[in-house]
Backbone as CSV, one residue per row, in Angstrom:
resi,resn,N_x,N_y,N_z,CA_x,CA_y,CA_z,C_x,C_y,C_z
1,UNK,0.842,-1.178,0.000,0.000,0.000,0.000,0.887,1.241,0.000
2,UNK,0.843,2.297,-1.115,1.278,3.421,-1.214,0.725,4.169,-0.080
3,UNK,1.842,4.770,1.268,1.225,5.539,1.750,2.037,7.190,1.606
4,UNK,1.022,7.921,0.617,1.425,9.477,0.228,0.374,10.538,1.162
5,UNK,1.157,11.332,1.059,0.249,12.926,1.227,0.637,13.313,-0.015
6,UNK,-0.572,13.982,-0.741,-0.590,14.673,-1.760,-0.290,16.914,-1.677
7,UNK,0.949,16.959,-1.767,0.747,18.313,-1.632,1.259,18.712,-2.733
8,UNK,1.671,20.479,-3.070,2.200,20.659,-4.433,3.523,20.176,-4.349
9,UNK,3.999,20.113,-3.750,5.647,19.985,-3.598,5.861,18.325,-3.667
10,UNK,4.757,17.195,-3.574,5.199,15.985,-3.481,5.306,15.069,-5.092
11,UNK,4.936,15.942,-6.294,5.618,15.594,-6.996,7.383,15.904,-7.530
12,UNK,7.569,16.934,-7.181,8.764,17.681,-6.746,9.566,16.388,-5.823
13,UNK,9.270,16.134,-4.915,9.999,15.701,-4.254,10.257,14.048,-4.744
14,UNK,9.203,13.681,-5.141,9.544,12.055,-5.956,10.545,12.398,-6.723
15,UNK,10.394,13.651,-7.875,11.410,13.534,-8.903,12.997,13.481,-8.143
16,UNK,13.291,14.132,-6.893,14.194,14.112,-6.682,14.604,13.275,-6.059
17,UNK,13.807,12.107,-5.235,14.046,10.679,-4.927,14.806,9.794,-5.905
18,UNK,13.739,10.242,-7.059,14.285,9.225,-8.108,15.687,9.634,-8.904
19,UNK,16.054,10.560,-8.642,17.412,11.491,-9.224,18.249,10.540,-8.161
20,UNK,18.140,10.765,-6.566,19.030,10.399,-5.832,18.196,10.102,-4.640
21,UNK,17.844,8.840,-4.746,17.486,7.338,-3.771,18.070,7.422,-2.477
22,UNK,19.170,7.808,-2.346,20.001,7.995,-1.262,20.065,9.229,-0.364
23,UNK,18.905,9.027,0.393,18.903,10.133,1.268,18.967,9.671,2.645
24,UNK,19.992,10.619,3.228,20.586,10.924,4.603,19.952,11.765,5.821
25,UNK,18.837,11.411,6.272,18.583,12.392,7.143,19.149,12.272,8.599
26,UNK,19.507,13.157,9.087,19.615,13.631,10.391,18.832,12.522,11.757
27,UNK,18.974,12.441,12.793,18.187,11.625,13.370,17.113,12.413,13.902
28,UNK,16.000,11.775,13.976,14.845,12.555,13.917,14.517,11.195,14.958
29,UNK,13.318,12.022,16.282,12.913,10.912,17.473,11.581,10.722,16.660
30,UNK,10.886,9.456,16.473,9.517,9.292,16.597,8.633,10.193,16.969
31,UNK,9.108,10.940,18.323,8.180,11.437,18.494,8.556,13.030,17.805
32,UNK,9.261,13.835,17.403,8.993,14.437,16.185,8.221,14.548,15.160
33,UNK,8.341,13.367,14.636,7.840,12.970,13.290,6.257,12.899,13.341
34,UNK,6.058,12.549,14.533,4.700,12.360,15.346,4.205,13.672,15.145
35,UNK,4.794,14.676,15.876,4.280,16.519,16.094,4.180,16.626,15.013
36,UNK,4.636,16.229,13.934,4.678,16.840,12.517,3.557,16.291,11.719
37,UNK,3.513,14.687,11.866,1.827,14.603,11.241,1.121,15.102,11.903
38,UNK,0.995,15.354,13.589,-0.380,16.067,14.072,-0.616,17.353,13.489
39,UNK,0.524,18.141,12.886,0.437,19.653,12.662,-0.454,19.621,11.320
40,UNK,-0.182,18.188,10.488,-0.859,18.325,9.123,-2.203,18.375,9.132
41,UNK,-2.736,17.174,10.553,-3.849,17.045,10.965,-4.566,18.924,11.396
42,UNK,-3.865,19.199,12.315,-4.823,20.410,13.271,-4.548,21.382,11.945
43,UNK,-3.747,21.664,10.980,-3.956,22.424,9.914,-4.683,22.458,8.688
44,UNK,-5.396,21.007,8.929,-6.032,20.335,7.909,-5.854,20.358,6.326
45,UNK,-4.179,20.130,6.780,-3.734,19.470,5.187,-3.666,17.451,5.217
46,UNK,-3.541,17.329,5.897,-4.317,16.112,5.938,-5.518,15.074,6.710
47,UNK,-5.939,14.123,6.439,-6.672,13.454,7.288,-5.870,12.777,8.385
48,UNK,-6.484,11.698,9.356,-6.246,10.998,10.289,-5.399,9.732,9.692
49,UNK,-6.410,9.330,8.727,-5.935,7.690,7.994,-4.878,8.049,7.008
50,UNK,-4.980,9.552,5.994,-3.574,9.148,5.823,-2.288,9.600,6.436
51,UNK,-2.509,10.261,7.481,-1.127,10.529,8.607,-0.976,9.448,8.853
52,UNK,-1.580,8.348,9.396,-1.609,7.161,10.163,-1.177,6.077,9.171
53,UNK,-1.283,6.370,7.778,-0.796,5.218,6.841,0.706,5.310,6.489
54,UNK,0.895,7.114,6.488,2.276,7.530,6.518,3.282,7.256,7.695
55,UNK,2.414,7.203,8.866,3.353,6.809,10.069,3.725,5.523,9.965
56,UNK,3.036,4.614,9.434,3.154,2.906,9.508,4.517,2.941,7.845
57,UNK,4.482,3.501,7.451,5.413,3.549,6.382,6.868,4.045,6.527
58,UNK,6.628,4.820,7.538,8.090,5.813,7.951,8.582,5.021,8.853
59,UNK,7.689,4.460,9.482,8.397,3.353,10.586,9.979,2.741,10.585
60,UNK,10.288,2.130,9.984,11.671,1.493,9.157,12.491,2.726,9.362
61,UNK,11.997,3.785,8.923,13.286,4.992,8.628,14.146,5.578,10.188
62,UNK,13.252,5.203,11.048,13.680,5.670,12.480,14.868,4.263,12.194
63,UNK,14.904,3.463,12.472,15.951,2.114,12.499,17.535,1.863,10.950
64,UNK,16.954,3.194,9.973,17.840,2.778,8.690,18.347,4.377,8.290
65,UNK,19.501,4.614,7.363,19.736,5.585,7.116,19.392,6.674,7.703
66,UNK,20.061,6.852,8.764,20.225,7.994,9.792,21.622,8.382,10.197
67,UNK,21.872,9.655,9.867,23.225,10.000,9.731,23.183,10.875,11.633
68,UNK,24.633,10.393,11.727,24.696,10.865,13.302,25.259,12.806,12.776
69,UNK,24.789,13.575,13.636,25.518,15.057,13.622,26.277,15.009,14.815
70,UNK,27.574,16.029,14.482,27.768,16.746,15.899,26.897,17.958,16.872
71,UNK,26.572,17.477,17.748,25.345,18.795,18.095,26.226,19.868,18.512
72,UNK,26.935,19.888,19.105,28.129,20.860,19.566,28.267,21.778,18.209
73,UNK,28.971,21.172,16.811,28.594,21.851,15.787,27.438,22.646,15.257
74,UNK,26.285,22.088,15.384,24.966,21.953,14.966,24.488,23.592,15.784
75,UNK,25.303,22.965,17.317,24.036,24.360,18.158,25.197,25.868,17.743
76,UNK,26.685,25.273,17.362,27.053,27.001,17.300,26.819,27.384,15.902
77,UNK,26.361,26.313,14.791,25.760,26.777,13.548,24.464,27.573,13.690
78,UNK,23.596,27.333,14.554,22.374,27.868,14.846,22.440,29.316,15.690
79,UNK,23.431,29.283,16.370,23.415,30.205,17.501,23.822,31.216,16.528
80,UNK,25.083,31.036,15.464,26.102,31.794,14.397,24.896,32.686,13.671
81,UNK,23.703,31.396,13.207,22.910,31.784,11.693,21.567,32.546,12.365
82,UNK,21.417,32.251,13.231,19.819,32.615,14.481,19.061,31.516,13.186
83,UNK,19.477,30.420,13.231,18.253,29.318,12.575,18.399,28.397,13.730
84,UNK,16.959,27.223,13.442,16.843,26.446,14.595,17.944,25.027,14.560
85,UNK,18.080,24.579,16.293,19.306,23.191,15.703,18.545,22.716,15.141
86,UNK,17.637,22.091,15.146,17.498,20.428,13.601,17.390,21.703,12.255
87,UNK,17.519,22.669,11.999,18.016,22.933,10.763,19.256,23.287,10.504
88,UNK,19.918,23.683,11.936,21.610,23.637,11.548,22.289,21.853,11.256
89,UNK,21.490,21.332,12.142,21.599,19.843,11.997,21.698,19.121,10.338
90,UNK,20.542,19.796,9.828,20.532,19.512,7.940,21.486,20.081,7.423
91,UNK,21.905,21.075,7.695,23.339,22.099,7.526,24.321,21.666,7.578
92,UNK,24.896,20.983,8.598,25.712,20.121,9.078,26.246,19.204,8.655
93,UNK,25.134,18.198,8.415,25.478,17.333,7.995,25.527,17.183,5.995
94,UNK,24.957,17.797,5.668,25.029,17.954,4.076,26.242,18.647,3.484
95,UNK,27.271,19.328,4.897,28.690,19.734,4.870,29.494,19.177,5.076
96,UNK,29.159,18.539,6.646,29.833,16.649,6.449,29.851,15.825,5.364
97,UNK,28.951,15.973,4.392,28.693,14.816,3.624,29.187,15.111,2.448
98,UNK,29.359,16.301,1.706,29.926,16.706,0.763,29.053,17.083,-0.402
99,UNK,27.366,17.018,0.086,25.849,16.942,-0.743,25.282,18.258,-0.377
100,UNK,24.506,18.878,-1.057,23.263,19.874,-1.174,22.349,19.192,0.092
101,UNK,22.089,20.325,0.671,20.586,20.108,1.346,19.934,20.786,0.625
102,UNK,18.627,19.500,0.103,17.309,20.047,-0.883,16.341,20.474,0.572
103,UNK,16.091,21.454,-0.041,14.788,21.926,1.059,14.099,23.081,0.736
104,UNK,12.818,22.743,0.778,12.048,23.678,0.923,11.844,25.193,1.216
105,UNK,12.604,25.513,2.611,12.510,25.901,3.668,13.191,27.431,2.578
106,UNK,12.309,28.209,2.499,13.702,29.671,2.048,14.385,29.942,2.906
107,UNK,14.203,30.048,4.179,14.991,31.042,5.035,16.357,30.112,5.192
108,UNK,16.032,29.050,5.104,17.511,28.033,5.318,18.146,28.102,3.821
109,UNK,17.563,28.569,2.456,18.018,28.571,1.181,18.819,29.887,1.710
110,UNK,18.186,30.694,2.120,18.599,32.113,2.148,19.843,32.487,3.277
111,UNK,19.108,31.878,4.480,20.962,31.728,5.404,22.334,31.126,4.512
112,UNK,21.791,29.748,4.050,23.098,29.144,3.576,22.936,28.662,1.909
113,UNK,23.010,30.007,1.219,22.888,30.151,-0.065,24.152,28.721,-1.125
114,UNK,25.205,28.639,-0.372,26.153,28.122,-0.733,25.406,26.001,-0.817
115,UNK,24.590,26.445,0.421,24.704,24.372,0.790,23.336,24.002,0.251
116,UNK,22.263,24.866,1.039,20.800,24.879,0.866,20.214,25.048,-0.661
117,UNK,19.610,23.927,-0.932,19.049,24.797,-2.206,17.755,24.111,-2.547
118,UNK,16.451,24.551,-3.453,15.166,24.188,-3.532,15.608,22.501,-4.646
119,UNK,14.258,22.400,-4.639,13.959,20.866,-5.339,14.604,21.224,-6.277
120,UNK,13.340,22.688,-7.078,13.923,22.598,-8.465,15.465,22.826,-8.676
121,UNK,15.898,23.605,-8.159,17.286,24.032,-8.066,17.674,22.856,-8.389
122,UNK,17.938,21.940,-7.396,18.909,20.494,-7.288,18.120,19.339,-8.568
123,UNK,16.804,19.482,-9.225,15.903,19.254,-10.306,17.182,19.806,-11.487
124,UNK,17.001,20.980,-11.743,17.599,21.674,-12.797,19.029,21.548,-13.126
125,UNK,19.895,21.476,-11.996,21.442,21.009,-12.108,21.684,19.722,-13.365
């Protein structure tokens, strides 16, 4: 069972799955990931069943490809940029790694013009 949220950005983001399969995220707790479908819920970009089909799918990802950060790094990147740690954390580690962080996020395109960059951006290369 395909479990998607349909937003504008989630065809965007397949294409860039399928460019590069190999994605590294940061460690992220369950219960994060948790606050983050409830936010889709109380904002009503999504329903109950498919947050809940997406949670049973993401499952695996807490246990596989999770890249460790230095937080010590992470918090004086944040403190340096006034951005939050789990986005100095994406920062971090996509500098560790020697890769683009694709993201959404402008203000993190716009702090770190050099690392950060949109779908299409990393699409268009």
């Amino acid at each position: 069972m395909r479990a998607d949220l349909e937003f504008p950005e989630t065809s965007l983001a397949r294409a860039v799955h399928e460019q590069d399969p190999e994605w590294g995220p940061p460690g992220i707790s369950p219960h994060e990931f948790a606050n983050a479908l409830g936010s889709l819920i109380r904002m009503k970009r999504a329903d109950r069943n498919s947050v809940l089909m997406v949670w049973d799918a993401a499952a695996s990802l807490f246990e596989r490809g999770v890249q460790e950060v230095p937080l010590p790094k992470a918090l004086d990147l944040a403190a340096a940029q006034g951005v939050t740690a789990t986005d100095a954390e994406f920062i971090v580690l996509a500098q560790t790694l020697g890769v683009p962080c694709v993201t959404e996020d402008r203000q993190l395109c716009d702090a770190f013009p050099k690392i950060a960059i949109s779908m299409r951006v990393f699409l268009d290369a």
